[in-house]
N, C-alpha and C positions, 0 to 999 in steps of 0.2 A: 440347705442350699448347696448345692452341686456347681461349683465352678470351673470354668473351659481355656488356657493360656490360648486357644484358637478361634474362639469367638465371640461374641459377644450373647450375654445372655439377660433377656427382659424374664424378670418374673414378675408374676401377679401378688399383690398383696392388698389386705382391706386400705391400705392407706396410698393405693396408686400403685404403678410399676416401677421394680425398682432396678435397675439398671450395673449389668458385672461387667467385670474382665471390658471396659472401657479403656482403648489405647492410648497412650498420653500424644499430643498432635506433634507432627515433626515442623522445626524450626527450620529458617536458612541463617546460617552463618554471616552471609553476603552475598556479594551478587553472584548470580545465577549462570556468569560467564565470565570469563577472562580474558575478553577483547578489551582494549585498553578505549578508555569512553564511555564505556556503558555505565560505569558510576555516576556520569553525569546527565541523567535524563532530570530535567526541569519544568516545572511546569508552563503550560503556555504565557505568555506577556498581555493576551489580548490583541497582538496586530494580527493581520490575516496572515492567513496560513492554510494549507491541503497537506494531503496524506498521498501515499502510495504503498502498497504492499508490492513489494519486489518481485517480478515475475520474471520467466526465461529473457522476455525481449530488454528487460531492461540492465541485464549484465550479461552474461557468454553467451554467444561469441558480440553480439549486436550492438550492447551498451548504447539504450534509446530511453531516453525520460525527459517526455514531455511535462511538460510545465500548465499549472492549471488553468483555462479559459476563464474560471469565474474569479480571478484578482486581475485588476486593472492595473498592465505593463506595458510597455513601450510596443511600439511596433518597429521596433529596429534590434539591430545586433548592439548588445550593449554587455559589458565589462559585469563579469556577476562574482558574489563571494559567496563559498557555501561555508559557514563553521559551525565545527563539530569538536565538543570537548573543548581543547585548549588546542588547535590548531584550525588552519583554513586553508581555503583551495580559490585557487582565480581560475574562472571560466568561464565562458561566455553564455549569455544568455539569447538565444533566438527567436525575438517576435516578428516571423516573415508577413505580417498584413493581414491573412484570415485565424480568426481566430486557434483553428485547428491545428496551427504552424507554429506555437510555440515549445521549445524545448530546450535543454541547455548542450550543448555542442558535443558530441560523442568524446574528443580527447581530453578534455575534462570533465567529464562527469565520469566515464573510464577509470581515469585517475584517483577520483574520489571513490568510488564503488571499489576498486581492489585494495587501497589503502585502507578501507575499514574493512574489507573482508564481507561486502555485503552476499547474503545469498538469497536465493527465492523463499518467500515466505516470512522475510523481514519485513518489518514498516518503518517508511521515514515520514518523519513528519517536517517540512519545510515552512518556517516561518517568516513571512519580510519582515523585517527589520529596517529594511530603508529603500525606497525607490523612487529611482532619478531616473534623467534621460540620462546621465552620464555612467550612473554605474546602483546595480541590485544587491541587498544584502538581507540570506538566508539564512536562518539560524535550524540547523537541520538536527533532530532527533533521531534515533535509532531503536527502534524494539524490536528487539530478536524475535524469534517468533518460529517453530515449527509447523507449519500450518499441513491438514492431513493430506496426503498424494492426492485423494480422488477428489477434495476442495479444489486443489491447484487445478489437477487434469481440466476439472470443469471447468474454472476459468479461463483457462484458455482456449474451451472448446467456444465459449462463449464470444471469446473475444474476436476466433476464427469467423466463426459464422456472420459477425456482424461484419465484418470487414468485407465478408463476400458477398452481403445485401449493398452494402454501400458500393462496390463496382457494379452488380447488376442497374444499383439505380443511374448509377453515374452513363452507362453507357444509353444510346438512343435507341428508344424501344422497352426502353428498362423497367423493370415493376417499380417507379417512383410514385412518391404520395400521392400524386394529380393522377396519376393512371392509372395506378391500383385504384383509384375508387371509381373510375370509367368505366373499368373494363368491366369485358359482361361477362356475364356468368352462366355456369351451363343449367343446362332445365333439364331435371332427371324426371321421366317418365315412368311409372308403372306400367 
């Protein structure tokens, strides 16, 4: 038997294949960064909760993070707590009326996004913990996350593109649901 420090070698034998120069697997020591929190990822509690994977608009320069339509929140401005780790952040939460207006207030959620050093390609995961009319409470998770350029690129092509059916339909004349299934269609001839 001939063995390889470079690769791995299956030989045949009457009693099956037997398997060389097998690499022993590499451990982690700990965690995987040294952003202070990351040791504290927990598992969920069970209350409701969404996700976001961090993109261009939602830190530099725009710092925009809407808040999910499918948990039931106030329709008002109201007092919110995001904690993370062993520290927390006061900022406002914004439910302007339709559901597509909710989000938490650019100077702090700002605030929060640079103090953990959030970057695109991250995932937070935002859990309620408590909600009033008077005031919201998030229990936010962080998983780092490198996610691949042309992943990203695509989502935000995709995110482009919707954005700009949705002005088409919004304006009059616009290819909205009721008139895109009206309108007529051409008759190609041979």
């Amino acid at each position: 038997m001939s063995t390889s420090n470079s690769k791995v070698n299956f030989i045949a034998s009457s009693s099956g294949v037997v398997i060389e120069n097998i690499a022993p697997l590499k451990t982690v020591s700990g965690p995987t960064t040294n952003l202070p929190g990351d040791e504290d990822i927990q598992p969920l509690s069970g209350c409701p909760f969404y996700h976001v994977i961090i993109s261009k608009s939602h830190i530099y320069p725009a710092f925009s993070m809407p808040v999910s339509n499918e948990l039931a929140l106030p329709s008002a401005v109201v007092p919110a707590i995001l904690k993370y780790g062993s520290k927390s952040w006061d900022i406002q939460y914004c439910g302007l009326g339709k559901s597509y207006n909710k989000f938490f207030n650019h100077r702090g959620w700002k605030k929060f996004a640079v103090d953990n050093h959030l970057e695109v390609g991250d995932a937070c995961v935002f859990e309620l913990k408590e909600s009033s009319e008077e005031k919201l409470v998030f229990q936010v998770q962080i998983l780092r996350g490198d996610l691949p350029e042309t992943f990203l690129k695509r989502k935000e092509k995709e995110k482009e593109k919707k954005k700009a059916r949705a002005k088409i339909a919004e304006k009059p004349g616009g290819k909205s649901a009721e008139n895109r299934n009206s309108a007529e269609m051409p008759i190609l001839i041979d």
